[in-house]
Every structure is written in structure tokens, then in C-alpha cells.
CHARMM internal coordinates of N, CA and C (Angstrom, degrees):
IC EDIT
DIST 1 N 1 CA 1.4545
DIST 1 CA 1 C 1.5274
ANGL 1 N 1 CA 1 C 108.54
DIST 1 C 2 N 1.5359
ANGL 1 CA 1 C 2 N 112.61
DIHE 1 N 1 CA 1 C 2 N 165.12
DIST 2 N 2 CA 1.4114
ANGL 1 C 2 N 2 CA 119.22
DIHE 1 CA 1 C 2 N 2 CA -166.16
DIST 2 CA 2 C 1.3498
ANGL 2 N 2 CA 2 C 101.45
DIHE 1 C 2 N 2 CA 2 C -134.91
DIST 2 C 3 N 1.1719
ANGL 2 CA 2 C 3 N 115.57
DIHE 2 N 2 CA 2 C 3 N 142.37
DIST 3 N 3 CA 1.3012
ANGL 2 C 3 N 3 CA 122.15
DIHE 2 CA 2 C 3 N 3 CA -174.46
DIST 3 CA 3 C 1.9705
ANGL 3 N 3 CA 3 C 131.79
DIHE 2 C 3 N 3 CA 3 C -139.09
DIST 3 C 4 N 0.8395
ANGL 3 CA 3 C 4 N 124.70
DIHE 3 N 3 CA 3 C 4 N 141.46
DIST 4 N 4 CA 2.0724
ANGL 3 C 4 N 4 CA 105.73
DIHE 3 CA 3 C 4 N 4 CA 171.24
DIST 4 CA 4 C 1.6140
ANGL 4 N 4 CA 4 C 79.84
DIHE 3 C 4 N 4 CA 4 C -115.23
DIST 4 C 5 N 1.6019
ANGL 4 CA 4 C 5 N 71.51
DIHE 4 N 4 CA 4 C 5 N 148.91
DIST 5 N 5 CA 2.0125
ANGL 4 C 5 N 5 CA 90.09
DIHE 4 CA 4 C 5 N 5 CA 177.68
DIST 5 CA 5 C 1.8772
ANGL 5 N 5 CA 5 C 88.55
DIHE 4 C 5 N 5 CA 5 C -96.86
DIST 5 C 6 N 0.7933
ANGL 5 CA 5 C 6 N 126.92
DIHE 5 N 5 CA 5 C 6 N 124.72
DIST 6 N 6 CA 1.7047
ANGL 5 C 6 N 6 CA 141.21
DIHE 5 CA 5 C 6 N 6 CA 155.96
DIST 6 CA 6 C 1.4515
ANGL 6 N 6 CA 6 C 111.25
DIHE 5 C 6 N 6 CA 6 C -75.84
DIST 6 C 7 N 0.9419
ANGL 6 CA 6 C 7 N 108.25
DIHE 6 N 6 CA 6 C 7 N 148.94
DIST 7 N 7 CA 1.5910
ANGL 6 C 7 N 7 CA 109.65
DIHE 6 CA 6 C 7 N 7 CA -170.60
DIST 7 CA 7 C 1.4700
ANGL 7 N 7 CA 7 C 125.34
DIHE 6 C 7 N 7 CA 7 C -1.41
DIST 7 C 8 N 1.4659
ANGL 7 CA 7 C 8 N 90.48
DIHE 7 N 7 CA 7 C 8 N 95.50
DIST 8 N 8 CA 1.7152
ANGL 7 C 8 N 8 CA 104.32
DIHE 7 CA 7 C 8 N 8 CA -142.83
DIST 8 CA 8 C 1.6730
ANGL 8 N 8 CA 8 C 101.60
DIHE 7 C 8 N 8 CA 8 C -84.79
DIST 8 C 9 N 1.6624
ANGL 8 CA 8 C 9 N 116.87
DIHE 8 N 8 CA 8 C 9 N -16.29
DIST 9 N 9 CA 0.9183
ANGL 8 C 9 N 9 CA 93.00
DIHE 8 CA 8 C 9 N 9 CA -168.14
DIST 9 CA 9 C 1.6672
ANGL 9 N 9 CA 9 C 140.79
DIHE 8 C 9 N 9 CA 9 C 73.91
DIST 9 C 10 N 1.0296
ANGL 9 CA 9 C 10 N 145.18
DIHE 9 N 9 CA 9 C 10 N -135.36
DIST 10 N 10 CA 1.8919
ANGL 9 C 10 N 10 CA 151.33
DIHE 9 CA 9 C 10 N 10 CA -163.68
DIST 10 CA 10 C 1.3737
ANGL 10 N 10 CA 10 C 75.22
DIHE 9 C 10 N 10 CA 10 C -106.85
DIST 10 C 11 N 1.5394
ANGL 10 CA 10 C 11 N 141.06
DIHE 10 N 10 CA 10 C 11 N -47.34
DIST 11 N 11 CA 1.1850
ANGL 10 C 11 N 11 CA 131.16
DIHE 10 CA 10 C 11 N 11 CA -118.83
DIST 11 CA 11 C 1.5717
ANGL 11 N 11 CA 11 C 153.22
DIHE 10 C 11 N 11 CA 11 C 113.95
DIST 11 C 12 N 1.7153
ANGL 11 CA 11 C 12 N 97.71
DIHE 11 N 11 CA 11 C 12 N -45.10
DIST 12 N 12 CA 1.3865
ANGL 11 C 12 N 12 CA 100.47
DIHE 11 CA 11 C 12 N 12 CA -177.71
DIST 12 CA 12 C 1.5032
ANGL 12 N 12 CA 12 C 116.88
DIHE 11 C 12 N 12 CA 12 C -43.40
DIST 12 C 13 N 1.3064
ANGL 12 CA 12 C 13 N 124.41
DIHE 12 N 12 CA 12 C 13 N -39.65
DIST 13 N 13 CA 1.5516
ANGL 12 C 13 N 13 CA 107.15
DIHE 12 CA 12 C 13 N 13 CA -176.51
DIST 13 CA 13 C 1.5747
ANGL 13 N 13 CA 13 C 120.31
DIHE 12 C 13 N 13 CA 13 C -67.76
DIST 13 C 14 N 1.0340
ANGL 13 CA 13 C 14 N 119.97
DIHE 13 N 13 CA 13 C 14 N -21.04
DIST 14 N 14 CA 1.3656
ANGL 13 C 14 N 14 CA 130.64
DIHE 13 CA 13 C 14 N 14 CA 155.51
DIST 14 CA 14 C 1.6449
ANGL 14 N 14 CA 14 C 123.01
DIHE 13 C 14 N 14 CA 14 C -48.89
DIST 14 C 15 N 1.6137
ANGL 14 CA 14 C 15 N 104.18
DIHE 14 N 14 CA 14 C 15 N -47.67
DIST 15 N 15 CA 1.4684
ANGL 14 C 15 N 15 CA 108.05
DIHE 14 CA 14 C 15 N 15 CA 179.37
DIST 15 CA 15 C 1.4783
ANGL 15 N 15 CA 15 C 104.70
DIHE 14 C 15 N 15 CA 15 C -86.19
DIST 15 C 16 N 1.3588
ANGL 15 CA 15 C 16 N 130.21
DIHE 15 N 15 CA 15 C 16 N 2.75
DIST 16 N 16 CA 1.1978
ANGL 15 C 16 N 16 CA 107.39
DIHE 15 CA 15 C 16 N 16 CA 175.72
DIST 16 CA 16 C 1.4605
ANGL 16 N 16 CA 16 C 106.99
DIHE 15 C 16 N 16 CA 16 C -99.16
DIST 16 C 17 N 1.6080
ANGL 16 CA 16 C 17 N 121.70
DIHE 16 N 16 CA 16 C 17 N -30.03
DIST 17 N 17 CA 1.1356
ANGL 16 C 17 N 17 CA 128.84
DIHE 16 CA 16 C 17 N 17 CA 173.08
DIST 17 CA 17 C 1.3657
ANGL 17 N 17 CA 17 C 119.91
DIHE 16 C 17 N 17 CA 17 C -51.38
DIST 17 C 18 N 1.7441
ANGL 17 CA 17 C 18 N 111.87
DIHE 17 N 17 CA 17 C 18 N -40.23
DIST 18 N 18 CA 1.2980
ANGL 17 C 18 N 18 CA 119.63
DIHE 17 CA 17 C 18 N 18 CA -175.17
DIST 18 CA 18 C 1.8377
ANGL 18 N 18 CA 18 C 126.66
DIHE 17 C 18 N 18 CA 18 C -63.71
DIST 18 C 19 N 1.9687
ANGL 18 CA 18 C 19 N 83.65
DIHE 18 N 18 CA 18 C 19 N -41.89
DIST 19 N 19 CA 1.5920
ANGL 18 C 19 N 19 CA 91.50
DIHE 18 CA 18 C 19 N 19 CA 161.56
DIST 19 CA 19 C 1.4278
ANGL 19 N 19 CA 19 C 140.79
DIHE 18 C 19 N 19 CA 19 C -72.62
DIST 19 C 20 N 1.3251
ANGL 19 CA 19 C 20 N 102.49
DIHE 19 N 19 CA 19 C 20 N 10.05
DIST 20 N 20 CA 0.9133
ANGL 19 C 20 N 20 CA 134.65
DIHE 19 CA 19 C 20 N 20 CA 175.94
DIST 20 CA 20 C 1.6475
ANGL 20 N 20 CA 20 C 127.49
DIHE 19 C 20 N 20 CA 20 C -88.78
DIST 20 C 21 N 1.3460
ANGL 20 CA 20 C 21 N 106.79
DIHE 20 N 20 CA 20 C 21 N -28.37
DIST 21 N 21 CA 1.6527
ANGL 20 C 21 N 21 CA 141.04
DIHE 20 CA 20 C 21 N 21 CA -178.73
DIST 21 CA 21 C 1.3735
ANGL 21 N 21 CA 21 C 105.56
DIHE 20 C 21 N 21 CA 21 C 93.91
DIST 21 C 22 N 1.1892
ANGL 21 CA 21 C 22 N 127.42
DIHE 21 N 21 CA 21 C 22 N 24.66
DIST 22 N 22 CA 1.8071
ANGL 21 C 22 N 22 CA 116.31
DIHE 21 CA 21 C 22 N 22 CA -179.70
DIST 22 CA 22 C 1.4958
ANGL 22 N 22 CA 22 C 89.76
DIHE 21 C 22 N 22 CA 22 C -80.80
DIST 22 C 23 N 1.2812
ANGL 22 CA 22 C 23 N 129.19
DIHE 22 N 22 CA 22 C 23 N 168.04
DIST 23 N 23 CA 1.3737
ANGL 22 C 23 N 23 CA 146.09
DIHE 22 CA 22 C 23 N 23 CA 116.07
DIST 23 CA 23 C 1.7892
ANGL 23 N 23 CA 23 C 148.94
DIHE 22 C 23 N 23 CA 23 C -76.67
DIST 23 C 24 N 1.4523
ANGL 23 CA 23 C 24 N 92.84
DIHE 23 N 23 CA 23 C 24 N 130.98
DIST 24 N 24 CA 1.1870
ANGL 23 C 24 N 24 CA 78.69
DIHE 23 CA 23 C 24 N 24 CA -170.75
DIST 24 CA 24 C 1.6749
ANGL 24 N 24 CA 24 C 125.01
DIHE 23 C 24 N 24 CA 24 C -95.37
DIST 24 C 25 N 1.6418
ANGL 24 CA 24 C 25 N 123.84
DIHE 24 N 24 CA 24 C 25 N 148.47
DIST 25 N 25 CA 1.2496
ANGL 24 C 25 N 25 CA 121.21
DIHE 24 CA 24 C 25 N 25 CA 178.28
DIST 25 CA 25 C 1.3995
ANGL 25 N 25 CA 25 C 114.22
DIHE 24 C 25 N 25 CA 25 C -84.25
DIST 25 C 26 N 0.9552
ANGL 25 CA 25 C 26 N 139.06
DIHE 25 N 25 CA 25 C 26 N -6.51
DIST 26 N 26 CA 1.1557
ANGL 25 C 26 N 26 CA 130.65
DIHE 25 CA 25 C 26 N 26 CA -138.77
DIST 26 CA 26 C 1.3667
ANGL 26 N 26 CA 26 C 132.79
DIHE 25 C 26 N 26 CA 26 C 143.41
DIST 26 C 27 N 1.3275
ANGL 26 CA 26 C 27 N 138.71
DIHE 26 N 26 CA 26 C 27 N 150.52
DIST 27 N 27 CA 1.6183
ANGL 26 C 27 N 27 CA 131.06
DIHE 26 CA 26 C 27 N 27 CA 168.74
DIST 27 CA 27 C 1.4060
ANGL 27 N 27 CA 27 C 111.69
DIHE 26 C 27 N 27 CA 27 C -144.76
DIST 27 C 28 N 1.2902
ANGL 27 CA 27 C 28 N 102.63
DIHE 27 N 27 CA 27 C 28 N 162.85
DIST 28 N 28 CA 1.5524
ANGL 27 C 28 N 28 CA 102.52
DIHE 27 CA 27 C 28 N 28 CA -175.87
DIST 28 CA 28 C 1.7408
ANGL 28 N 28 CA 28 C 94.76
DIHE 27 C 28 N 28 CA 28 C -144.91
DIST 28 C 29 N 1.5460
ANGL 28 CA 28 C 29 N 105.08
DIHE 28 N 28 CA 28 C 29 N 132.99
DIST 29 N 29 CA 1.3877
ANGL 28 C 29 N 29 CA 118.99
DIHE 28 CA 28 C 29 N 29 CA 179.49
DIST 29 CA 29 C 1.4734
ANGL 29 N 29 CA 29 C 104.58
DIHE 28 C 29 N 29 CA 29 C -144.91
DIST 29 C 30 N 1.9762
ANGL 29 CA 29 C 30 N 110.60
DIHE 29 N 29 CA 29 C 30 N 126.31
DIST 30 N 30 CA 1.2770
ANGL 29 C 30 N 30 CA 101.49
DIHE 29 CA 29 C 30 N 30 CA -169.22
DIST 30 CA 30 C 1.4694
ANGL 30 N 30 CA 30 C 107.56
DIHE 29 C 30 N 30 CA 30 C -86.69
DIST 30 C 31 N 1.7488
ANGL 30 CA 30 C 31 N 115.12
DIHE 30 N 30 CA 30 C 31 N -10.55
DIST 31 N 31 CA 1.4445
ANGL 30 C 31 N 31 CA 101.66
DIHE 30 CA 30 C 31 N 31 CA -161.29
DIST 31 CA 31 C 1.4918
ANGL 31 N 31 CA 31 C 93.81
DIHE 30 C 31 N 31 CA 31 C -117.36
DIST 31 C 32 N 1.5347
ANGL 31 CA 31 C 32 N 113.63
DIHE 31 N 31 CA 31 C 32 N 128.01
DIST 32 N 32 CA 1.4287
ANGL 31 C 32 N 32 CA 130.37
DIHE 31 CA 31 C 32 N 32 CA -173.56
DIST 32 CA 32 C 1.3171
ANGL 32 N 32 CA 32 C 116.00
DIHE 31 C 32 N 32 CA 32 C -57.22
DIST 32 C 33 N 1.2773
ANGL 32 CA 32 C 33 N 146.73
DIHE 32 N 32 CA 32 C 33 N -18.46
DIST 33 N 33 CA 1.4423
ANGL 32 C 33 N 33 CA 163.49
DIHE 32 CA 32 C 33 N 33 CA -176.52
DIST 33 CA 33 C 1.3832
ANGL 33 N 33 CA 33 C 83.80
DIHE 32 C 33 N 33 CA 33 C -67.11
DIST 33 C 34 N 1.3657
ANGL 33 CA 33 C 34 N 130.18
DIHE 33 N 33 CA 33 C 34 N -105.73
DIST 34 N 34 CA 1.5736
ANGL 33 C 34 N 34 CA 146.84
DIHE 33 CA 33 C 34 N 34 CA -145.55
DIST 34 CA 34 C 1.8028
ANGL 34 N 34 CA 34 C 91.64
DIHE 33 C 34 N 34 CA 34 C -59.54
DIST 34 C 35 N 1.5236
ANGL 34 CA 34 C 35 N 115.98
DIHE 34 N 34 CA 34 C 35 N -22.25
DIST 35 N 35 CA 1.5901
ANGL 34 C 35 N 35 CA 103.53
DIHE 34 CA 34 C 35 N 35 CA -165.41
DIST 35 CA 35 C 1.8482
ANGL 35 N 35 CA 35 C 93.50
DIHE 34 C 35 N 35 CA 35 C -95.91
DIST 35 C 36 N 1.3312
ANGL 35 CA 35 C 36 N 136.92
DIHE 35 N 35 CA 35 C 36 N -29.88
DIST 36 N 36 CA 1.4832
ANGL 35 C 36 N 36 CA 108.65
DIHE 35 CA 35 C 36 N 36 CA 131.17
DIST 36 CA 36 C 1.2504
ANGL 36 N 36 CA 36 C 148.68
DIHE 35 C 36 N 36 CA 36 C -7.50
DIST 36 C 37 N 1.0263
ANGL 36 CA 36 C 37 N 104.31
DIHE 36 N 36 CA 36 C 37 N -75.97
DIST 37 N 37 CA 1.2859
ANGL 36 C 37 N 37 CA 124.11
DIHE 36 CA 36 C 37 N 37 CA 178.26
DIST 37 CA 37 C 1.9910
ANGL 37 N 37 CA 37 C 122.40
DIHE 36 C 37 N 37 CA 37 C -62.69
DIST 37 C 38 N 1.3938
ANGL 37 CA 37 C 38 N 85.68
DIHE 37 N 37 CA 37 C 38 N -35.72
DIST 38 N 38 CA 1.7292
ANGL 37 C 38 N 38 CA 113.88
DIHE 37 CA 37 C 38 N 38 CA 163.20
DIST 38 CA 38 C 1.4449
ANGL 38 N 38 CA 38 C 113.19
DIHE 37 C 38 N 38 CA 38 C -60.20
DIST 38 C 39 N 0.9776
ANGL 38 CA 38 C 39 N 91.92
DIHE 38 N 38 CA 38 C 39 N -34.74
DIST 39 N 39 CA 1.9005
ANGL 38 C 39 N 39 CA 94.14
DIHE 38 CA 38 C 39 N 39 CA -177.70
DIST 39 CA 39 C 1.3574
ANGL 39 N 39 CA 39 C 116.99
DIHE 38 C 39 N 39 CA 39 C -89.20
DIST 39 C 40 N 1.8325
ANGL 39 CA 39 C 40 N 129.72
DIHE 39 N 39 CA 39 C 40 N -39.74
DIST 40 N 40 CA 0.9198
ANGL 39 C 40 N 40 CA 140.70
DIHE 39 CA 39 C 40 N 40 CA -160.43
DIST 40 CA 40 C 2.0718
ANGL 40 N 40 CA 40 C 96.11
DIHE 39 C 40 N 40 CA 40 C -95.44
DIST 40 C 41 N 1.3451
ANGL 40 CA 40 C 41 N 126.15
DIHE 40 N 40 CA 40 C 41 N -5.36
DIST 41 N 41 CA 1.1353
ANGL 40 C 41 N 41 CA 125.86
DIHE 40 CA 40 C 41 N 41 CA -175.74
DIST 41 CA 41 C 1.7298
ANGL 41 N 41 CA 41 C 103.53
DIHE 40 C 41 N 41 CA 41 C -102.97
DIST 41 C 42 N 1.1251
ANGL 41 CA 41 C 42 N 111.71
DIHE 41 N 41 CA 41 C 42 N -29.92
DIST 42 N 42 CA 2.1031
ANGL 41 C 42 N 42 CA 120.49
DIHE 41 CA 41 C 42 N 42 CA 169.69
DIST 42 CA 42 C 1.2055
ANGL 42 N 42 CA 42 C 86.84
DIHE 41 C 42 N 42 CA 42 C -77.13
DIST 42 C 43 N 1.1771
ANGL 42 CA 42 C 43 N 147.03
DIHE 42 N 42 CA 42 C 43 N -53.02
DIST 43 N 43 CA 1.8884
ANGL 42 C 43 N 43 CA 122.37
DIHE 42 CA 42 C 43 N 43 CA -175.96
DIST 43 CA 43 C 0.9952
ANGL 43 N 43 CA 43 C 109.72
DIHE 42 C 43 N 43 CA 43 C -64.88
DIST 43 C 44 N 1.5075
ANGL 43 CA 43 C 44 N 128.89
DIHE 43 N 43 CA 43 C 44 N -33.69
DIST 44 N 44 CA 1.6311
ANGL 43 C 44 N 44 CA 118.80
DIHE 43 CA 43 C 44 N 44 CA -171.70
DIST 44 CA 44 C 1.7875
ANGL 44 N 44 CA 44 C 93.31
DIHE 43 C 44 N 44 CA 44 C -66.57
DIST 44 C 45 N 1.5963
ANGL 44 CA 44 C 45 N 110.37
DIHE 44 N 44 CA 44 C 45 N -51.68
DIST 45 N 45 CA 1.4788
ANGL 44 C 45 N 45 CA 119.90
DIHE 44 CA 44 C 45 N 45 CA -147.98
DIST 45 CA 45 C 1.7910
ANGL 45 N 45 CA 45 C 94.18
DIHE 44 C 45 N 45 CA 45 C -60.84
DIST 45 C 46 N 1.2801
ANGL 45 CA 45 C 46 N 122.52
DIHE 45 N 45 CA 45 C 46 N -31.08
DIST 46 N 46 CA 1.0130
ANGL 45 C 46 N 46 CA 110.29
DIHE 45 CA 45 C 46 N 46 CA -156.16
DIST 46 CA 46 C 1.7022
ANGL 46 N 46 CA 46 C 100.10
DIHE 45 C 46 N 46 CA 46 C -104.60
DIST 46 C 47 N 1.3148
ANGL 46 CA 46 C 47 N 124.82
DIHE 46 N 46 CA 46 C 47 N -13.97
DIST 47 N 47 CA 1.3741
ANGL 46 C 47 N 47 CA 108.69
DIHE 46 CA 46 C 47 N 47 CA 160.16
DIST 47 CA 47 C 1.8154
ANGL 47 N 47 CA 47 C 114.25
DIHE 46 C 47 N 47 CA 47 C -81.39
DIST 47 C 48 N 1.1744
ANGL 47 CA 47 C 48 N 124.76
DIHE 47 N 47 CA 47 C 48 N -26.39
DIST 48 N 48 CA 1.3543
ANGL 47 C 48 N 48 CA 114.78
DIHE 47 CA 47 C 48 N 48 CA 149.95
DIST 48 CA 48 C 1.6718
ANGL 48 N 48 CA 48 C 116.16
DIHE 47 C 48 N 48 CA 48 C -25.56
DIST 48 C 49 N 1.1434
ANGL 48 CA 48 C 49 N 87.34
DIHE 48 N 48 CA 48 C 49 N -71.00
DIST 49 N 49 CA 1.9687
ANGL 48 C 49 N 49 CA 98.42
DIHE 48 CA 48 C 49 N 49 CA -160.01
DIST 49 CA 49 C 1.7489
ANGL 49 N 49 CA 49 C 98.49
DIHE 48 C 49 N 49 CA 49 C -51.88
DIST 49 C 50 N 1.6062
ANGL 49 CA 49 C 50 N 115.74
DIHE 49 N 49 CA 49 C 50 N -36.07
DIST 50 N 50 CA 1.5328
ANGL 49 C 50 N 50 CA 95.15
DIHE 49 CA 49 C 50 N 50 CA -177.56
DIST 50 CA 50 C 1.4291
ANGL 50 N 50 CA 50 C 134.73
DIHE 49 C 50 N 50 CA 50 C -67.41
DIST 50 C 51 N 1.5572
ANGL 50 CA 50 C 51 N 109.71
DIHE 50 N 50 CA 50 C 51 N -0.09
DIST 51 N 51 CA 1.6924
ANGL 50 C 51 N 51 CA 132.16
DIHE 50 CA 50 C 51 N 51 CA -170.12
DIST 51 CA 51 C 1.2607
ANGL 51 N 51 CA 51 C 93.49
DIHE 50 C 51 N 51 CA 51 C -78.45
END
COOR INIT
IC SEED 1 N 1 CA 1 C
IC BUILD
């Protein structure tokens, strides 16, 4: 399944979807604080996954 995270927030609904096997298209966050933090938590998540 395919998905856009909408006011995505840190993320978590994204990581739960993902562990799940959905994919994600995309996200949209209007307030720059949490979309920081959104960005710097998919680099952590995704250098995890390459170990």
C-alpha cells in the first residue's frame, strides 16, 4: 500500500505505517519545528535499517 503522511508531524504515523510495509509518498507539515525534526528522524530511521 501507498500512502502521503498529511500533517505528518515528528513522524510516528509514518513509522508505524511503514512497519507495517505501506510506503510512503510523501508528507506535508505546515509548522517548521516538528518538520525539522521530521527530517532529521528518516535519516536516523533510515541509517538504522542499513545495519
Amino acid at each position: 500500500m501507498k500512502f502521503m503522511d498529511f500533517c505528518a508531524g515528528i513522524g510516528g504515523g509514518r513509522l508505524g505505517l511503514e512497519v507495517l510495509g505501506w510506503k510512503c509518498l510523501g508528507y506535508a507539515e505546515i509548522d517548521k519545528s516538528p518538520e525539522t525534526t521530521y527530517k532529521l528522524f528518516l535519516a536516523i530511521m533510515k541509517k538504522t535499517m542499513e545495519i
